[in-house]
Backbone bond lengths (Angstrom), bond angles and torsions (degrees), N, CA, C in turn:
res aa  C-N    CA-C-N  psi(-1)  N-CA   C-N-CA  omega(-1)  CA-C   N-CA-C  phi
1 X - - - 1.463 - - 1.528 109.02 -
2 X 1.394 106.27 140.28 1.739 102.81 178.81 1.332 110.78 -88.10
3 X 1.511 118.15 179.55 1.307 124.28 -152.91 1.655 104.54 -71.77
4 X 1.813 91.75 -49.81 1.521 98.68 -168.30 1.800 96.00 -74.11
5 X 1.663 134.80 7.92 1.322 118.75 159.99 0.822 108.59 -75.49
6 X 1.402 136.46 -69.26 1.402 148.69 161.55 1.461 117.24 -4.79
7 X 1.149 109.78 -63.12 2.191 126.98 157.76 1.578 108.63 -13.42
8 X 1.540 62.49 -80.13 2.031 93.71 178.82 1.494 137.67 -44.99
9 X 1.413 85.85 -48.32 1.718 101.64 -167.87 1.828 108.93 -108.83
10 X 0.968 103.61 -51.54 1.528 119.16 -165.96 1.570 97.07 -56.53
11 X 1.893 94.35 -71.82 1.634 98.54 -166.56 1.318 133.69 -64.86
12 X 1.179 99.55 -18.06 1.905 105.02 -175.85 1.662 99.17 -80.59
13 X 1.837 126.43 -17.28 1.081 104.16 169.36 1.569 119.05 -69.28
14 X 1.453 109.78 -43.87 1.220 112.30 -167.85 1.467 109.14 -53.83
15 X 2.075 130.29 -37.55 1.004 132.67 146.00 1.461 107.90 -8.34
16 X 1.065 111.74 -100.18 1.468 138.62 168.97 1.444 116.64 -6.59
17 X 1.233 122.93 -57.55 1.563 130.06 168.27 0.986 78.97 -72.94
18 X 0.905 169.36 -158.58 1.638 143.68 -21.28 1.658 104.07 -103.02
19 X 2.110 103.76 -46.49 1.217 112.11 -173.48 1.880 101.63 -41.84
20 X 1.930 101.70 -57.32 1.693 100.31 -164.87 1.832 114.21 -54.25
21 X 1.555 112.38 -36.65 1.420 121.58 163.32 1.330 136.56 -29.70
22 X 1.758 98.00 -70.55 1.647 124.08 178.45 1.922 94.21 -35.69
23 X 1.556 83.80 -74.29 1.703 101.27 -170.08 1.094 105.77 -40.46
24 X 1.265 135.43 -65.14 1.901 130.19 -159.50 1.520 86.95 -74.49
25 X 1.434 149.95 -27.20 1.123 105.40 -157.67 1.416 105.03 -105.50
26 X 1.540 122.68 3.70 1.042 151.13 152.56 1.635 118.50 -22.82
27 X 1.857 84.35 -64.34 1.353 102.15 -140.26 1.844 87.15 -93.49
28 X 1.347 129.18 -32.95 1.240 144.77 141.25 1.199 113.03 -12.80
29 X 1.371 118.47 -72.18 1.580 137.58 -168.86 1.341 124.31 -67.12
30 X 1.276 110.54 -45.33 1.271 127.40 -155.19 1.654 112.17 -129.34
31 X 1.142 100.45 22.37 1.871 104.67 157.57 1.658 86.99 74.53
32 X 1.470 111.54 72.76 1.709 109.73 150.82 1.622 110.17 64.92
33 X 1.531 116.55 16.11 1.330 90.66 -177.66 1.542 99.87 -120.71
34 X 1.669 111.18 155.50 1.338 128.90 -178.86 1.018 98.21 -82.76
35 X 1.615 138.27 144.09 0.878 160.74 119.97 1.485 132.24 -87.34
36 X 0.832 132.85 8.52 1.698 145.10 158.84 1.737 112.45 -112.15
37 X 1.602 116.90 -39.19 1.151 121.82 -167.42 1.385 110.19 -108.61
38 X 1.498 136.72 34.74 0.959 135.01 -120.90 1.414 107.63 -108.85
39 X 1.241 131.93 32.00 1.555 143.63 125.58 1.712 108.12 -55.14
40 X 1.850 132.09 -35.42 0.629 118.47 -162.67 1.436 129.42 -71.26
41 X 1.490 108.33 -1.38 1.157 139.57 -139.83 1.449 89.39 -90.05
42 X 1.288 135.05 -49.44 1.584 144.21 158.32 1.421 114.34 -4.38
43 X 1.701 90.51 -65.00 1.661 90.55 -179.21 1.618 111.74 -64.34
44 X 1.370 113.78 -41.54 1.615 128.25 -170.89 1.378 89.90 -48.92
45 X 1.142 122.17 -64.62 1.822 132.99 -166.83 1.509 110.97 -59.57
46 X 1.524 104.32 -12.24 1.816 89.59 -168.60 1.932 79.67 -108.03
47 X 1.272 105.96 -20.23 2.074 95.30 171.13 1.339 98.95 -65.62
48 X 1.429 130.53 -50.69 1.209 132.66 -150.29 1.449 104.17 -64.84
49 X 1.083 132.82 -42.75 1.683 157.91 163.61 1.363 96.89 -41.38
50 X 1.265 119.83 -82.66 1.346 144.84 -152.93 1.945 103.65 -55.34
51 X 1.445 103.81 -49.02 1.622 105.92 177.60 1.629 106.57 -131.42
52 X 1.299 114.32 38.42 1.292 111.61 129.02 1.512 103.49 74.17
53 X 1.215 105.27 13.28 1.599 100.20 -177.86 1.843 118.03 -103.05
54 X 1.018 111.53 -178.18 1.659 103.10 -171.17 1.783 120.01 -90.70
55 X 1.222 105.80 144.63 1.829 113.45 163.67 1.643 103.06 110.85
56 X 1.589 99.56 40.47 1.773 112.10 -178.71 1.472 92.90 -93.28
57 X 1.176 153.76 -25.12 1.262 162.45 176.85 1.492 105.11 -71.68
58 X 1.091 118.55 -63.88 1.893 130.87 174.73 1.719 91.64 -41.99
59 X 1.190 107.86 -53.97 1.805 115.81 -145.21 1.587 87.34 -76.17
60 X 1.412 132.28 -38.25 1.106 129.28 -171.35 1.614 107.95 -72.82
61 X 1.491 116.38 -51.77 1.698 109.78 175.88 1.192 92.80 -52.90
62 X 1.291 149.41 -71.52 1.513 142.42 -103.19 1.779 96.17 -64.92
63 X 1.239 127.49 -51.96 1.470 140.76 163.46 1.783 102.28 -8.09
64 X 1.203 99.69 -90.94 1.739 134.45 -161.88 1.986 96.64 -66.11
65 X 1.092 87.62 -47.37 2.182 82.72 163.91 1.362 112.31 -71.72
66 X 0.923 133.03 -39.79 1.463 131.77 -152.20 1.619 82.36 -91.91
67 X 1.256 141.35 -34.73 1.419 131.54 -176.62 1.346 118.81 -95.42
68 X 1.506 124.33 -6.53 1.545 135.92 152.22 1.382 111.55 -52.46
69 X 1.729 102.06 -67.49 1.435 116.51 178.60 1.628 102.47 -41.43
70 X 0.958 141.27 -33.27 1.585 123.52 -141.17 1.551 87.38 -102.94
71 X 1.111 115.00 -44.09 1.800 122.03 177.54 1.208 106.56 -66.85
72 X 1.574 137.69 -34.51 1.585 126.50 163.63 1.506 105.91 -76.40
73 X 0.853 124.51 -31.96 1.867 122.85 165.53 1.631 103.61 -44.81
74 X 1.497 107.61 -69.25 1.568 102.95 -153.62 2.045 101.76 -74.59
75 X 1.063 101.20 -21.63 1.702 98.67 171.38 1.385 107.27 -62.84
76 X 1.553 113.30 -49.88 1.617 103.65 -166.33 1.339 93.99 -65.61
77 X 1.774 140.31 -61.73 1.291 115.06 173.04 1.104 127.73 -2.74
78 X 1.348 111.45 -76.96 1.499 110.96 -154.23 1.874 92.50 -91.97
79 X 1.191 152.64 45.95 1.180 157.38 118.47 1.671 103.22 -72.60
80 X 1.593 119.92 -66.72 1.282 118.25 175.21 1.313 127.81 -37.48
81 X 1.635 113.99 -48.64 1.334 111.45 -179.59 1.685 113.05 -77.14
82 X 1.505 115.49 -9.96 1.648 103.88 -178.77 1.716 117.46 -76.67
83 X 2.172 94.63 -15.68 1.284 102.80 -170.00 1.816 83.45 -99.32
84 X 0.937 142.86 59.18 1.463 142.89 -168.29 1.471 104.87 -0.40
85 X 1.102 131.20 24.65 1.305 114.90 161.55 1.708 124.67 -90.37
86 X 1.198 104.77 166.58 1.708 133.82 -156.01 1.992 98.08 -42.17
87 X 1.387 135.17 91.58 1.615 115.37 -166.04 1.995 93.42 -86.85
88 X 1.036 122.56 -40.59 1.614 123.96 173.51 1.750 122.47 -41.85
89 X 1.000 88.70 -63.85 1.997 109.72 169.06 1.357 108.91 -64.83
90 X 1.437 121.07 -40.51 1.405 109.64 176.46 1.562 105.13 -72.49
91 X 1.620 136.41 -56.80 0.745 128.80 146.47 1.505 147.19 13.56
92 X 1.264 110.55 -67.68 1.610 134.80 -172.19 1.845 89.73 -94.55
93 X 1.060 115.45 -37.47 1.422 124.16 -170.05 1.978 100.81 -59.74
94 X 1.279 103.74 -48.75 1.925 124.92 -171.60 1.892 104.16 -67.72
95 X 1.364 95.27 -36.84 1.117 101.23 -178.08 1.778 132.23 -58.75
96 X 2.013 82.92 -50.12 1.494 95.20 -179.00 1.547 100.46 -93.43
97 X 1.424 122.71 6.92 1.795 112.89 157.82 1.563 98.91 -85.06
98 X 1.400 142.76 -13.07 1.265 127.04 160.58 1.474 123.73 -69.43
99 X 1.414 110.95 -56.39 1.053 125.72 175.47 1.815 116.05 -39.94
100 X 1.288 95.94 -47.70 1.798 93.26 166.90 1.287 128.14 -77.65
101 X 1.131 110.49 8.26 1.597 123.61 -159.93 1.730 80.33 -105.20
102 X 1.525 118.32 -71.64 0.961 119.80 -170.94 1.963 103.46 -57.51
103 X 0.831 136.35 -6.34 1.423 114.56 -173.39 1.379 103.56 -106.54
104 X 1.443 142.29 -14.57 0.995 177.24 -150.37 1.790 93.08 -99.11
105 X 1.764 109.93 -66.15 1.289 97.02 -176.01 1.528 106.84 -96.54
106 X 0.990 133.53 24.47 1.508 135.31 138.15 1.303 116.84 -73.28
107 X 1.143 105.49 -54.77 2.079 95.05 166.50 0.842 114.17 -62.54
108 X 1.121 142.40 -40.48 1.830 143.88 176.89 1.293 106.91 -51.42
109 X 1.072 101.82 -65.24 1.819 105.08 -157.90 1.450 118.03 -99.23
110 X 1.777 109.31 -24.71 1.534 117.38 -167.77 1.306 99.84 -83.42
111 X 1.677 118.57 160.07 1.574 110.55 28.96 1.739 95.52 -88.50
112 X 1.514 104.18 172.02 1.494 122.61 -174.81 1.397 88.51 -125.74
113 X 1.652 110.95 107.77 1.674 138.29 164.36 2.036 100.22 -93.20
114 X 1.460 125.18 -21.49 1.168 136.76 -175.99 1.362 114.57 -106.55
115 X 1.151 125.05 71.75 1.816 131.93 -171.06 1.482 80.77 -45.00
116 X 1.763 162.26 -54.34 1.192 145.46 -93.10 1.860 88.11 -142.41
117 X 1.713 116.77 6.59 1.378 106.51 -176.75 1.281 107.66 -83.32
118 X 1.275 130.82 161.27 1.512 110.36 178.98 1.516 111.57 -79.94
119 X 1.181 143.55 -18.01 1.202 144.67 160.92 1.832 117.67 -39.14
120 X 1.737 97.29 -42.39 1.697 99.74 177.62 1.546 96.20 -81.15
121 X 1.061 117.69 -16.94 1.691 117.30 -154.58 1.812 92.19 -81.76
122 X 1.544 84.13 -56.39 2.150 89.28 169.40 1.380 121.49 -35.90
123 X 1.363 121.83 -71.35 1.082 154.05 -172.23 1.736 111.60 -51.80
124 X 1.101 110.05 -52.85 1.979 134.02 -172.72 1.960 84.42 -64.23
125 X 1.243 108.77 -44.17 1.526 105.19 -136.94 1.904 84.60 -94.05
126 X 0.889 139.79 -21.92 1.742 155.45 -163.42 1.779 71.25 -88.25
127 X 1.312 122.68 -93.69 1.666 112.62 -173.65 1.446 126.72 -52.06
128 X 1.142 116.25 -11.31 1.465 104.76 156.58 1.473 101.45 -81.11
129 X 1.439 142.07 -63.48 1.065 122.01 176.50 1.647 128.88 -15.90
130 X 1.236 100.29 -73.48 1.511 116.44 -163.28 1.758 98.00 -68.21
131 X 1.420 127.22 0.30 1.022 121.94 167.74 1.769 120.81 -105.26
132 X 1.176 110.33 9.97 1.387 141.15 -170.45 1.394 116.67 -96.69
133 X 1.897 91.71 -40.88 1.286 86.14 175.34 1.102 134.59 -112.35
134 X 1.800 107.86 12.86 1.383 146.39 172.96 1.715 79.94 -67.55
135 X 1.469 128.68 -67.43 1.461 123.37 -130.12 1.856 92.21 -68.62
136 X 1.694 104.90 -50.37 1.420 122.05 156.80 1.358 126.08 0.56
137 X 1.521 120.67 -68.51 1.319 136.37 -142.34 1.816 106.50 -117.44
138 X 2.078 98.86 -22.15 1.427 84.98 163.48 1.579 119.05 -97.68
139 X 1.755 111.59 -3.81 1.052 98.70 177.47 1.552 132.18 -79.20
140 X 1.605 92.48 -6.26 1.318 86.40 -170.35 1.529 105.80 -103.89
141 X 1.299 111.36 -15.69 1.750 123.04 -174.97 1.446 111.95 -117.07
142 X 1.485 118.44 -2.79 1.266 123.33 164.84 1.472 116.03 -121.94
143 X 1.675 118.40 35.47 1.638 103.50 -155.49 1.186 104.95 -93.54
144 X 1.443 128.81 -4.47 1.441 119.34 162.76 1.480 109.89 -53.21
145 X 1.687 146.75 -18.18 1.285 131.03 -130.84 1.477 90.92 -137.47
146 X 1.551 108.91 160.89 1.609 104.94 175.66 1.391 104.53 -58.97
147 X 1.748 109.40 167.09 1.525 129.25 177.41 1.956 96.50 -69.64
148 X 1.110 108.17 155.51 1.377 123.63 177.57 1.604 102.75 -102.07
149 X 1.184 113.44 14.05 1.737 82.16 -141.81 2.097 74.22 -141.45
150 X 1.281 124.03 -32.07 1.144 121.87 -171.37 1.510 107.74 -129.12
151 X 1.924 128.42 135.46 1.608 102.42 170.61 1.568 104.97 -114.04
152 X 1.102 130.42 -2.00 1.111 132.33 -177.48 1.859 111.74 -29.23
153 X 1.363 106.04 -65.58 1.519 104.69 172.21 1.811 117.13 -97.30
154 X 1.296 133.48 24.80 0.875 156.49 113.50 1.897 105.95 -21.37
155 X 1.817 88.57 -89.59 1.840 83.33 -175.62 1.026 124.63 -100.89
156 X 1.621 120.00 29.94 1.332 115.37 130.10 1.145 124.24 -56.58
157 X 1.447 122.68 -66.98 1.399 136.88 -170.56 1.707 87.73 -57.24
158 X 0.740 138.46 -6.45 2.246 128.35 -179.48 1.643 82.44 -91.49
159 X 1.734 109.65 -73.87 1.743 95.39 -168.89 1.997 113.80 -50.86
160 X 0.711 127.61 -29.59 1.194 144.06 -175.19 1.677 107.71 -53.57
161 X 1.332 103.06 -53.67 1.399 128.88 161.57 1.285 113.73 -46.59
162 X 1.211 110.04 -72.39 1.367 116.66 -155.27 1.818 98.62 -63.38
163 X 1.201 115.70 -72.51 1.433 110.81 160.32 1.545 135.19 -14.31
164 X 0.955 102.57 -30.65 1.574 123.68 174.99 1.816 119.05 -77.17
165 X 1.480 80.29 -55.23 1.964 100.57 144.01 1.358 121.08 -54.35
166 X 0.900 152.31 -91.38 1.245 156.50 146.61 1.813 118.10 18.83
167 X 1.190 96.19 -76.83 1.529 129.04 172.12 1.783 104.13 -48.88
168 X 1.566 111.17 -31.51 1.593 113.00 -165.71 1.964 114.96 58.37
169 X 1.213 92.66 147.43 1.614 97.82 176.96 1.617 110.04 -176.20
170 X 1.061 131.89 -149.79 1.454 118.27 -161.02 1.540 110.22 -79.92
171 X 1.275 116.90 165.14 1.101 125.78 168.72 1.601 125.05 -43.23
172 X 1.056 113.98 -55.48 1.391 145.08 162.39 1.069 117.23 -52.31
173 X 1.680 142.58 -38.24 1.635 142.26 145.14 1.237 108.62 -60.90
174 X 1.516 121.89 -34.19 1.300 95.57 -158.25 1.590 115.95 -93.55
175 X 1.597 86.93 3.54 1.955 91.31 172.62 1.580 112.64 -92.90
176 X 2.095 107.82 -18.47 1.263 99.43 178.74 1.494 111.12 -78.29
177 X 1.372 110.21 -23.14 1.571 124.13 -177.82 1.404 98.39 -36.72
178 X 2.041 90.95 -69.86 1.964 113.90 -165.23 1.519 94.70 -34.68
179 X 1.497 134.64 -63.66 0.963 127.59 -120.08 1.513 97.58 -102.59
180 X 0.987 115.17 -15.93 2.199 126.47 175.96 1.202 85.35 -72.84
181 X 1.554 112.21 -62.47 1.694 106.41 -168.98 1.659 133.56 -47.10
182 X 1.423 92.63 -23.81 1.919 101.88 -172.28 1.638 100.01 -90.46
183 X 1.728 110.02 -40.38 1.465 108.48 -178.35 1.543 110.56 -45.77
184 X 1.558 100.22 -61.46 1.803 111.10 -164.86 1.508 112.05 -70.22
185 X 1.385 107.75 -4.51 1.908 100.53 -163.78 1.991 84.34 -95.58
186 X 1.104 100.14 -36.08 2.114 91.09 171.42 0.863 111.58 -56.19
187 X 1.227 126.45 -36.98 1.733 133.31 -145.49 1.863 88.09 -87.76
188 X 1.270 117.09 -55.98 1.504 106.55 177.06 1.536 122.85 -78.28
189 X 1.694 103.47 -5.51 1.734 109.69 162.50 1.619 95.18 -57.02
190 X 1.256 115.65 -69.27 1.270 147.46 -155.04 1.661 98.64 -37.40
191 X 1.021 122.95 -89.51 1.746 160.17 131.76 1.496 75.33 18.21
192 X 1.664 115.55 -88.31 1.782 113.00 -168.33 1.269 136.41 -31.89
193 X 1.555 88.35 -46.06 1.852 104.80 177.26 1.578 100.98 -76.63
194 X 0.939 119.87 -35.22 1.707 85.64 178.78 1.047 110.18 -99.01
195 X 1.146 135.84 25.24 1.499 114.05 174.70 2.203 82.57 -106.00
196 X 1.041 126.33 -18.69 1.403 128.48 175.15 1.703 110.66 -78.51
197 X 1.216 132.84 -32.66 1.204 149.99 147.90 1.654 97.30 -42.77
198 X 0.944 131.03 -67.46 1.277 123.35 -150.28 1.538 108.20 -81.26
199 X 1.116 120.84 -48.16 1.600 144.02 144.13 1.587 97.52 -3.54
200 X 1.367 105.13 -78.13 1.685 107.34 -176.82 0.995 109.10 -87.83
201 X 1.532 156.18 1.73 1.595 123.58 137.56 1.067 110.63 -75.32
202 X 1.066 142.91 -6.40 1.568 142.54 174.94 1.621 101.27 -58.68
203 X 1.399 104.16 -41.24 1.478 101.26 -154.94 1.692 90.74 -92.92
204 X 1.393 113.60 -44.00 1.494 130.09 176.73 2.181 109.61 -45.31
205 X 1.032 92.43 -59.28 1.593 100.82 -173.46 1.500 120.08 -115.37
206 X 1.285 108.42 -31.54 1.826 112.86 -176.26 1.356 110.77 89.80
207 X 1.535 99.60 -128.64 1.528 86.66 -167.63 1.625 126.06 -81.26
208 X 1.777 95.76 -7.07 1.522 87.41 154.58 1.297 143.69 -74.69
209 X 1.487 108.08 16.71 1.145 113.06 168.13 1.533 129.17 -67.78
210 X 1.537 99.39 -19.72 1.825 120.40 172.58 1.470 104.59 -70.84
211 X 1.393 148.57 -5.61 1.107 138.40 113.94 1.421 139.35 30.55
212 X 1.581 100.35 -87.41 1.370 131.04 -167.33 1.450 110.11 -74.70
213 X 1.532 129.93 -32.57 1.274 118.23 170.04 1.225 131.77 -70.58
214 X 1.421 131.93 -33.29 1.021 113.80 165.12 1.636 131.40 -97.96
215 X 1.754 113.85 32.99 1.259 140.07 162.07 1.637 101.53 -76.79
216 X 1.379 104.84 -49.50 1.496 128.89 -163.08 1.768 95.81 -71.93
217 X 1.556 124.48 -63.74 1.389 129.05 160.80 1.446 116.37 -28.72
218 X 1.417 131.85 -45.53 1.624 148.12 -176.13 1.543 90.80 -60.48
219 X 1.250 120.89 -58.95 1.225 130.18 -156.60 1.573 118.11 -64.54
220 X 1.698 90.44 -37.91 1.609 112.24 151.98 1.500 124.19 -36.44
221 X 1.415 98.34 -67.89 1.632 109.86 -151.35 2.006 77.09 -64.58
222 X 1.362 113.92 -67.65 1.138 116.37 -151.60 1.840 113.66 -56.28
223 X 0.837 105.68 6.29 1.668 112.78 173.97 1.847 88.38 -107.14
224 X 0.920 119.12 -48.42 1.647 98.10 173.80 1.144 119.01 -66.71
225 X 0.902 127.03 -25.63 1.795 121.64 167.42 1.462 108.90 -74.36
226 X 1.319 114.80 -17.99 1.711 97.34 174.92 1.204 109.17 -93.53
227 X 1.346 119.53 2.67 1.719 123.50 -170.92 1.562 97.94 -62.40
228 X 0.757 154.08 88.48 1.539 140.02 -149.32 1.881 84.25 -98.43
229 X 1.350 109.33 144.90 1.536 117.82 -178.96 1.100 145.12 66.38
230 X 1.920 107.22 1.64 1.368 145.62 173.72 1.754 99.20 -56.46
231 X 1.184 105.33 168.88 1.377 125.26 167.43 1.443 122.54 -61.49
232 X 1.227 131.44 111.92 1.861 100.96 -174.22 1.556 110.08 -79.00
């Protein structure tokens, strides 16, 4: 496989697991809150309100962090690229130093029975980060490809597809259709299994289940370094 396949194909899955992962084990861990999808958190915050239970504070930063992060992401970019150095690799590089940071203080401090302790509050807000700047670094160097991190318009654009199929139309749509359709329907295979992976070490191990993402992140960076001729 060539470098820029590898780019293409390989890494945005591993994206992909991790995005569906982060989130379920997130939301598992840390009293209902998203950390990859983290608009979703609205609804979590108006349950959290509504029955009185804990991590309405977490659910409320996660918004306003997760959109700091992305504005200190795209600045350091464009600092990185004036010093021509690597902005992708550094990137993926920041990410999986969060990601261990955060799994690190899940073994330390977890499990989190108190969404509202500051330990879950630490911890929730380190994985929304490092998932911020996942969304960051593929949108701007992966934006031809589905989001890793959200599928909502993902499988629209699949039903959208498929309908289009259905309906028949030119030769020429219906191979770009085929071929949107096979990319994005992995990408939410992808997305499924880990957020189902994570589900059962949650229940299997606990909080060592925070572990596995930034094994999965390593796996990242190091397929971008073999991309040989990729974009830096």
């Amino acid at each position: 496989m060539t470098g820029e396949a590898k780019r293409t194909t390989v890494l945005p899955l591993l994206l992909g697991f991790n995005g569906g992962y982060v989130d379920t084990m997130g939301f598992l861990a840390l009293q209902g809150l998203f950390t990859a999808h983290v608009t979703g958190n609205f609804v979590t915050l108006g349950a959290s309100l509504a029955l009185g239970t804990s991590g309405a504070l977490s659910k409320l930063l996660a918004l306003p962090v997760f959109c700091v992060v992305v504005v200190l992401s795209r600045l350091l970019s464009h600092a990185l690229r004036s010093r021509e150095l690597p902005v992708f690799r550094s990137l993926l590089a920041i990410k999986l130093v969060l990601l261990v940071a955060a799994a690190v203080l899940a073994v330390r401090l977890g499990p989190f029975p108190d969404g509202d302790h500051w330990a879950a509050i630490v911890t929730g807000m380190t994985l929304v980060s490092a998932m911020a700047v996942q969304n960051a670094a593929q949108r701007v160097h992966l934006a031809s490809l589905p989001p890793s991190t959200l599928m909502t318009g993902t499988t629209t654009q699949i039903m959208l597809d498929l309908a289009d199929l259905i309906h028949g139309s030119s030769a020429q749509d219906t191979a770009a259709s085929r071929a949107r359709l096979k990319r994005m329907s992995v990408m939410v295979a992808v997305f499924a299994l880990g957020c189902g992976v994570a589900a059962l070490l949650h229940v299997q191990i606990g909080v060592w289940s925070f572990a596995l993402p930034p094994i999965v992140a390593l796996a990242s960076l190091a397929v971008r370094e073999s991309a040989s001729g990729a974009t830096p």
